[in-house]
C-alpha positions as CSV (number, residue, x, y, z in Angstrom):
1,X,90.9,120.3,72.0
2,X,91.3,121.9,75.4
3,X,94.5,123.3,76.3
4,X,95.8,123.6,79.9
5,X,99.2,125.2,80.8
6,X,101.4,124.4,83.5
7,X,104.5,125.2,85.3
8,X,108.0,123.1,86.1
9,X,109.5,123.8,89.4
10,X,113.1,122.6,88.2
11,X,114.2,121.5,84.7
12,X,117.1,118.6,86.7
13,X,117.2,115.0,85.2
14,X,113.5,114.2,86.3
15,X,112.5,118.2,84.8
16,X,114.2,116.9,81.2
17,X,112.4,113.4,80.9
18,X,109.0,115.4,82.3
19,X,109.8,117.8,79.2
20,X,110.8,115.1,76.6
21,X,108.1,112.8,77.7
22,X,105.6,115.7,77.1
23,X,106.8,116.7,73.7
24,X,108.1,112.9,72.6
25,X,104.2,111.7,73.6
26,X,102.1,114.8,72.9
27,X,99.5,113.3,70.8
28,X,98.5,110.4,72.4
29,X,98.8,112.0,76.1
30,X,96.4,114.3,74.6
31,X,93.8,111.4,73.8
32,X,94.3,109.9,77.0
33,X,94.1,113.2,79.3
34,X,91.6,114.8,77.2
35,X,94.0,118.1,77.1
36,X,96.5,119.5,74.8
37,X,99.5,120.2,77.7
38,X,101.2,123.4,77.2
39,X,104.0,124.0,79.7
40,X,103.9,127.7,80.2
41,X,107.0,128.4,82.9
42,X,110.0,126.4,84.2
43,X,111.5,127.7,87.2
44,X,115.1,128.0,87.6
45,X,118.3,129.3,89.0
46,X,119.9,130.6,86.3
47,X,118.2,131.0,82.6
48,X,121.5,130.9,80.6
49,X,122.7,127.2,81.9
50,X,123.2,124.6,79.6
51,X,121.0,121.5,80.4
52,X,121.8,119.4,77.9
53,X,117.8,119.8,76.6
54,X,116.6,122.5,74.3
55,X,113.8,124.9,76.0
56,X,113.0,127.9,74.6
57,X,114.1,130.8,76.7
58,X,111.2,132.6,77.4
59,X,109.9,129.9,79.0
60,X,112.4,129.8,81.7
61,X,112.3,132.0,84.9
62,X,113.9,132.8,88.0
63,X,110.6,134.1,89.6
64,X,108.1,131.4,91.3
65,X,106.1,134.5,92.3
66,X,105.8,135.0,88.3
67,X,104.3,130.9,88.4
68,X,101.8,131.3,91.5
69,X,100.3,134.8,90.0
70,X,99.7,133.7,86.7
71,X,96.1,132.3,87.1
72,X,96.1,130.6,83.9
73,X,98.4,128.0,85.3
74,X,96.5,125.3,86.2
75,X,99.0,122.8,87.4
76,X,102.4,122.8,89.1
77,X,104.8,120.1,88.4
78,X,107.8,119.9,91.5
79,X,110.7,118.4,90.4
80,X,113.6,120.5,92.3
81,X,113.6,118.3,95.3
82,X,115.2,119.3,98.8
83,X,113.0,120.7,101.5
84,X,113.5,124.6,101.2
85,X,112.3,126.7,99.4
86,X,110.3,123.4,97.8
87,X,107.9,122.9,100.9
88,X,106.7,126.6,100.5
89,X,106.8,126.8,96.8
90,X,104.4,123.6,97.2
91,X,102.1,125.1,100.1
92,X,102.1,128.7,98.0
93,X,100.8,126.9,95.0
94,X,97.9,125.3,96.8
95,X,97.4,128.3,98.0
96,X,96.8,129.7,95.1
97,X,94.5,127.3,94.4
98,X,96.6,125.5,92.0
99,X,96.9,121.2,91.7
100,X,100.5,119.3,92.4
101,X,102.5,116.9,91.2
102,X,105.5,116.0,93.1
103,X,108.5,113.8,92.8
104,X,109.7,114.9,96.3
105,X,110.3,112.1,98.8
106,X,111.8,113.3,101.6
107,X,108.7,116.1,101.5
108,X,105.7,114.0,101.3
109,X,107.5,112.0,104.1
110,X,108.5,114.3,106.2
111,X,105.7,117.3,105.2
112,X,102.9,115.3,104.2
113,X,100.5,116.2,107.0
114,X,101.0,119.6,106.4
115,X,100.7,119.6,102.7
116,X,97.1,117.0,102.5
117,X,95.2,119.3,105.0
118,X,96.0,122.3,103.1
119,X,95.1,120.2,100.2
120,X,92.1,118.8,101.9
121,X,90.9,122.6,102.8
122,X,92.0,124.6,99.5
123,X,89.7,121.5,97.5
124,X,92.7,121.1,95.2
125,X,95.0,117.7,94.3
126,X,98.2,116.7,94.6
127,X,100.0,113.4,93.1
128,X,102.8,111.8,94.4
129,X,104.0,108.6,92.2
130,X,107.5,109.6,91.2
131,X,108.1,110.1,95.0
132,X,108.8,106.2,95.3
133,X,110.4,104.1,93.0
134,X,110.5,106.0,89.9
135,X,108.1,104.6,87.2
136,X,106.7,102.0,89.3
137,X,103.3,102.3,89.7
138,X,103.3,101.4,93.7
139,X,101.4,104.5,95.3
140,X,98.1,104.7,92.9
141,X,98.4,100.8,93.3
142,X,97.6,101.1,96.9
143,X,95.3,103.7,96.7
144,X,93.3,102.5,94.0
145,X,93.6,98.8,92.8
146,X,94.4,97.0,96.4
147,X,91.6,99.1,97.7
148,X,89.6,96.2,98.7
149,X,92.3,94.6,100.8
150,X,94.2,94.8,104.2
151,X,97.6,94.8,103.4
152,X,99.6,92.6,105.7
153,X,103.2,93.7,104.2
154,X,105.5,95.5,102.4
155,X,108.9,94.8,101.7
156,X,110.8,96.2,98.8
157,X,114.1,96.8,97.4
158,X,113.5,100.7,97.0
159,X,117.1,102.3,96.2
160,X,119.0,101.5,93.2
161,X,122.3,102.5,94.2
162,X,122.7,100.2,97.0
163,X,120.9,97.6,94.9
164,X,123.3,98.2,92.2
165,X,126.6,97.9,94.8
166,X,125.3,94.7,96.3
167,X,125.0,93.1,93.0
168,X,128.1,94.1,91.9
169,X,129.2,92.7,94.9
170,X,127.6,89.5,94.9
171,X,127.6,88.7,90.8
172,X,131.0,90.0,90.3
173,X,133.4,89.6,94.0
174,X,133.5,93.5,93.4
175,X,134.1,95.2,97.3
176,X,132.3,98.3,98.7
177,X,134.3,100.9,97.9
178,X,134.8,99.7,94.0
179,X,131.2,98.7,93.5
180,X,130.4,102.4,95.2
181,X,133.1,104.3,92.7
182,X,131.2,102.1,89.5
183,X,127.8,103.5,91.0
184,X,128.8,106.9,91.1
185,X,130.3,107.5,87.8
186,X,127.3,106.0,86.1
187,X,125.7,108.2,87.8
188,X,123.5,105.9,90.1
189,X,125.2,107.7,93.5
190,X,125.4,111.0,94.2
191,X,129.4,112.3,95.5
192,X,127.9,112.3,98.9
193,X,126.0,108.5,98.8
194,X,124.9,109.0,102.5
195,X,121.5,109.2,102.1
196,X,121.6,105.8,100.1
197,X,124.2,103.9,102.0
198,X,123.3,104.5,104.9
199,X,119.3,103.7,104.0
200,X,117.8,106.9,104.2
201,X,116.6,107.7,101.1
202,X,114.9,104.1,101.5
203,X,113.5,105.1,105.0
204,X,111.7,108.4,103.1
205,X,110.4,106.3,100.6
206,X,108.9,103.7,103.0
207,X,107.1,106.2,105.1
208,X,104.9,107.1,102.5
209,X,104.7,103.7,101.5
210,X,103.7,102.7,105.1
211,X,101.2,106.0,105.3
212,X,99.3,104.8,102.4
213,X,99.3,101.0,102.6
214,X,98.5,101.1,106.9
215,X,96.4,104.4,106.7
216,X,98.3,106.0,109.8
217,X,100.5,108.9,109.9
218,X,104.2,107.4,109.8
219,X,106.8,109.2,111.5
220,X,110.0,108.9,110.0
221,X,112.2,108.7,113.5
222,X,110.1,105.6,113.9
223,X,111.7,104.3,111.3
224,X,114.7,102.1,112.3
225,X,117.3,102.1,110.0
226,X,120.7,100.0,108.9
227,X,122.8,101.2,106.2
228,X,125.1,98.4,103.8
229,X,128.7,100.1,105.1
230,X,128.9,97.1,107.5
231,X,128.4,94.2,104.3
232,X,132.1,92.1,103.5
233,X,132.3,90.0,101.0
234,X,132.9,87.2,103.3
235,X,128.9,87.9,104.3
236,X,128.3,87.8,101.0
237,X,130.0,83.9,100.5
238,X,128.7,82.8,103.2
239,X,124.9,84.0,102.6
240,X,125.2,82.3,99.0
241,X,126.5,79.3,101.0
242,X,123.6,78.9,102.9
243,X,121.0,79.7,99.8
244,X,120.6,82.9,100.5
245,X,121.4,86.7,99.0
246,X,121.3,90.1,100.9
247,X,119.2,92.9,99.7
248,X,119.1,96.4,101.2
249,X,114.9,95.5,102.3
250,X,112.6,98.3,103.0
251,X,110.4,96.8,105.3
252,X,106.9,97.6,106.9
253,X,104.2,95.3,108.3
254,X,101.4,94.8,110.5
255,X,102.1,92.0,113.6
256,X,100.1,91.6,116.7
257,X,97.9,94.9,115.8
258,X,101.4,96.8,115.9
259,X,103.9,98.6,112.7
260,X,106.7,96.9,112.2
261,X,108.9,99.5,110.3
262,X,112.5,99.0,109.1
263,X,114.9,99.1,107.0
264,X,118.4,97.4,106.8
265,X,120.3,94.2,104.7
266,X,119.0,91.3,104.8
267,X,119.3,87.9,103.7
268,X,116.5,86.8,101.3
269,X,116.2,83.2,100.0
270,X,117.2,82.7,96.1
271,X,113.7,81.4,95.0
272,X,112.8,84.3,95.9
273,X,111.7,86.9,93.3
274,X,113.2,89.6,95.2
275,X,116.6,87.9,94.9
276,X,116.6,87.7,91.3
277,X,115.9,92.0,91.4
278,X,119.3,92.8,90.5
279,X,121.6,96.9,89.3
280,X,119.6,99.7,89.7
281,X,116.0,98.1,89.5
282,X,113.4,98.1,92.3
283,X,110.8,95.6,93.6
284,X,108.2,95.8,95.9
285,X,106.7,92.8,97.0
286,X,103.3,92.9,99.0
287,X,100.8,90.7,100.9
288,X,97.1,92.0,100.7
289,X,94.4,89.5,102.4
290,X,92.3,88.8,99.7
291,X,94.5,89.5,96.7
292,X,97.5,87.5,97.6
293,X,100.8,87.9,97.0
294,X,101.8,90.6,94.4
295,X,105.3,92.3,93.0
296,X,105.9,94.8,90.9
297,X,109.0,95.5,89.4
298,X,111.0,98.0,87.4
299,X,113.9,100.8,87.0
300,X,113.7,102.9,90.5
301,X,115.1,106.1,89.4
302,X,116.4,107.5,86.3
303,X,114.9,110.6,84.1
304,X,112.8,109.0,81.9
305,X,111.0,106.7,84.2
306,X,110.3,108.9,87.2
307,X,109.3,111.3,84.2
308,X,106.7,108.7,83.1
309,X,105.2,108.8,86.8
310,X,105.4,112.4,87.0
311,X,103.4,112.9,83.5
312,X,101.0,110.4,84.5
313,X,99.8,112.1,87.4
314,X,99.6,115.1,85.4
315,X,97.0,112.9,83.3
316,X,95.3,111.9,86.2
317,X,94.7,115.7,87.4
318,X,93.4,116.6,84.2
319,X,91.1,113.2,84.3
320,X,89.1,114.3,87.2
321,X,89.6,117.2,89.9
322,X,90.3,115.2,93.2
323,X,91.3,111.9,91.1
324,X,94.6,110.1,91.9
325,X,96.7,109.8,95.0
326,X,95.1,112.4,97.7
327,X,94.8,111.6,101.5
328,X,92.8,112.6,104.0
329,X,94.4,111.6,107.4
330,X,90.6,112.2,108.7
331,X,89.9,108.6,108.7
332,X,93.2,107.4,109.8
333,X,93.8,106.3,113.2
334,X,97.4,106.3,115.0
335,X,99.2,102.7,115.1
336,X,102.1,101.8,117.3
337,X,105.0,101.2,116.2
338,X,106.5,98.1,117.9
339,X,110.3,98.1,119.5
340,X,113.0,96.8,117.4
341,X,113.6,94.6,120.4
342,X,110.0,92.9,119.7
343,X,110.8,92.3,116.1
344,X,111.1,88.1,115.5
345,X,113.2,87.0,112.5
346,X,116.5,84.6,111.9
347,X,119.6,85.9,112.5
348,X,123.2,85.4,111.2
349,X,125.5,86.2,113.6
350,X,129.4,86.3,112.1
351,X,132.0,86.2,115.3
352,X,135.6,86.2,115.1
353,X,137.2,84.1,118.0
354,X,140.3,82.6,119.8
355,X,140.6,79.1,118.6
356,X,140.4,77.9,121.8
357,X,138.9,74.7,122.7
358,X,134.8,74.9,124.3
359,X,134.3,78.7,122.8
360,X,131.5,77.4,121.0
361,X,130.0,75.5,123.5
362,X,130.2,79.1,125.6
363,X,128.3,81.2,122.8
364,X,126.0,78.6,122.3
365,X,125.2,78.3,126.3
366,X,124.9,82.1,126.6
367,X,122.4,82.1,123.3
368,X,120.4,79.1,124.9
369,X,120.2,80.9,128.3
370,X,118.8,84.1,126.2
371,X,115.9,81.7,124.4
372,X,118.0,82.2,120.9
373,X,118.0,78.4,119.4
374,X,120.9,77.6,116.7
375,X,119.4,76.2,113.3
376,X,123.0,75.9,112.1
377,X,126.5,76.9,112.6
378,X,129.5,76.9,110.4
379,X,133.2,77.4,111.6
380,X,136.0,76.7,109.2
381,X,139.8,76.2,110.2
382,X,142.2,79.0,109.6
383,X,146.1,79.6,110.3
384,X,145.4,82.8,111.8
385,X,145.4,84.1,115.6
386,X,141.6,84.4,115.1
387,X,138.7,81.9,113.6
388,X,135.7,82.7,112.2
389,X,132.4,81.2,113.6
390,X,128.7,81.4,111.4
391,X,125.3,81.4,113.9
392,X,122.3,81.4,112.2
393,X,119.7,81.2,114.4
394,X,115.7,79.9,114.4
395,X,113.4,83.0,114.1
396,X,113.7,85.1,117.5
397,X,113.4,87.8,119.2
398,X,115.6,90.4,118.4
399,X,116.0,92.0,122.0
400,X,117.1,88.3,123.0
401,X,119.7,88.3,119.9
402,X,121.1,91.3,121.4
403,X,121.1,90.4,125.1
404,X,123.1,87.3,123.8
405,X,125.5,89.8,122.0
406,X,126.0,91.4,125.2
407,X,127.4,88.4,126.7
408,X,129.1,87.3,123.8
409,X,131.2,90.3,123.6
410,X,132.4,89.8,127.1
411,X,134.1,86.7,126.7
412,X,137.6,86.6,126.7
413,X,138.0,83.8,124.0
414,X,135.7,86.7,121.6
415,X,137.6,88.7,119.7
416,X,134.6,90.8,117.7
417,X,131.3,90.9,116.8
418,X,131.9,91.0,113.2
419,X,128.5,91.2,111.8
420,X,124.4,90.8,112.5
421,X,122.4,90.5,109.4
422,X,118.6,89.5,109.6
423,X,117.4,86.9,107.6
424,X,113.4,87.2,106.3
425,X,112.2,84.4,104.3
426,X,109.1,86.5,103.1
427,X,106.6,83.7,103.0
């Protein structure tokens, strides 16, 4: 049997399951790719740190420039993440005239351009599947199988650490902070879990998602984005109250010949699949026009599942040349991306008033003046200074919403705007 060698950029959690996953499967990876896979180099930062995986020694360096030289490498395998020195590491090894395989969100989002024309010019490959939710197969699922569709929508829960804090939160009363703490020391959040609270990890993720599925170049400032910080318990009640649960949604679709891209909570009906996507697993739901509705579902991050995406791109490499998830942005034309303010959904609008007799009557003139119609409104009695009123409106538009808050906010019997969370019924 042929053998090819390649090179690890990084030997982190996603490095071990790519190395595991290679030795664990060897034999029938080798049927299926054709290729007996020798990994010839792993790039690191230092050669004598434990990993917790055994790798023979000499296969370990701190040179890339040892990796691009050596033309016997066929393929190079990123799994450092970050931005620098990854992006050039990445450009240096098409360059060199060698295929990739990346697990590197934030660089195919941010980067991707770049990185396909060099691609598209050096006549090489690069795969990209680990880059969004882990094992899933979501991006050779657009570029391949829904190939014969226009795809309406996507909506997804696409980060498992806020998926895993809002179920803990709504299964188990559990607030932020502690449901945050759990997540980290099972090691689903980082120390730092800005990128994931505050929805950007999901925002990297769903313009390569968008890219792909809407074949236009997605800017990632275009991207609006609402982290979970904001999400009480209380919202929580109340949403299971009304029938619904709230999901961190990833959301991108095509309305009035305009890109509707966002992500932030949202309140989801509880017949709906998505609801039922519960811990660290991911979903992505999507609406093609001939094939339907379609999900797919499965564990979002972890070392052994984005290690099963990352390995079968390798496969796919080694399958053909140009096979698997390249793009030429030579076809694609640009798409506008519409104003927040243009978006239409239901709204839940949590207020905290004076109990003062006619306040409602006030909101709901102001909301009806701003063409925002009440579908229902729930305000429960309470000893304190301050009472609690539920809005949820019928689907609107959001600049209205927030013209109404505007008002709102000015009247004296208002104490706060506690919280806005949409509401997308996904049908």
């Amino acid at each position: 049997m042929k053998k090819v060698r390649i090179a690890l950029l990084g030997l982190g959690n996603v490095g071990k399951g790519v190395w595991n996953i290679l030795k664990s499967n060897r034999e029938a990876i080798a049927q299926r790719s054709g290729y007996d896979i020798e990994i010839a180099k792993i790039l690191v930062r230092d050669v004598n740190k434990d990993r917790g995986v055994v790798v023979p020694k000499e296969l370990l360096t701190t040179s890339a420039e040892e990796i691009f030289n050596d033309d016997s490498i066929k393929i190079i395998v990123e799994v450092m993440g970050g931005m620098e020195p990854t992006k050039e590491y990445v450009l240096e090894a098409i360059r060199k005239n060698k295929n990739v395989v990346t697990a590197n969100k934030m660089l195919i989002a941010t980067h991707g351009k770049e990185i396909f024309k060099a691609v598209e010019e050096q006549g090489v490959s690069i795969n990209f599947e680990a880059s969004v939710a882990g094992g899933i197969p979501i991006i050779n699922g657009i570029n391949e199988s829904l190939t014969a569709n226009k795809i309406e929508e996507v909506a997804g829960i696409i980060n498992g650490t806020t998926n895993y804090i809002l179920t803990k939160m709504t299964l188990e009363g559990m607030g932020f902070e502690d449901a945050l703490k759990e997540a980290q020391e099972k090691g689903y959040a980082e120390a730092d879990p800005t990128s994931d609270v505050e929805g950007y990890d999901a925002v990297y993720k769903l313009a390569i998602l968008a890219t792909l599925a809407f074949e236009t170049e997605v800017d990632i400032d275009d991207i609006y984005v609402e982290g979970i910080t904001k999400i009480k318990a209380i919202d929580i009640e109340y949403a299971k109250e009304m029938g619904y649960v709230i999901k961190l949604l990833a959301i991108a679709k095509e309305v009035d010949e305009k890109l509707e891209l966002r992500v932030h909570p949202t309140m989801i009906p509880l017949i709906h699949p998505l609801a039922n996507v519960n811990d660290s697993f991911n979903s992505i739901f999507i609406k093609g026009n001939a094939v339907g509705d379609l999900m797919l579902y499965g564990r979002g991050a972890g070392e052994l599942p984005t290690g099963s995406a990352v390995v079968g791109d390798i496969i796919s490499v080694l399958r053909s040349e140009r096979e698997g998830s390249n793009i030429s942005f030579s076809h694609y034309i640009h798409k506008q991306v519409s104003s927040m303010d243009d978006v239409k959904a239901e709204y839940y609008l949590r207020i905290s008033v004076k109990d003062f007799p006619g306040v409602l009557g006030k909101i709901a003139t102001i909301l009806g003046k701003n063409e925002v119609s009440i579908l229902s409104f729930i305000q429960k009695p309470t000893k304190k200074e301050f009472s609690t009123i539920v809005i949820v409106t019928h689907k609107t538009l959001e600049g209205n919403v927030n013209k109404s808050l505007k008002e709102i906010k000015e009247l004296q019997e208002v104490n706060k705007i506690e919280n806005v969370i949409r509401i997308e019924n996904l049908d």
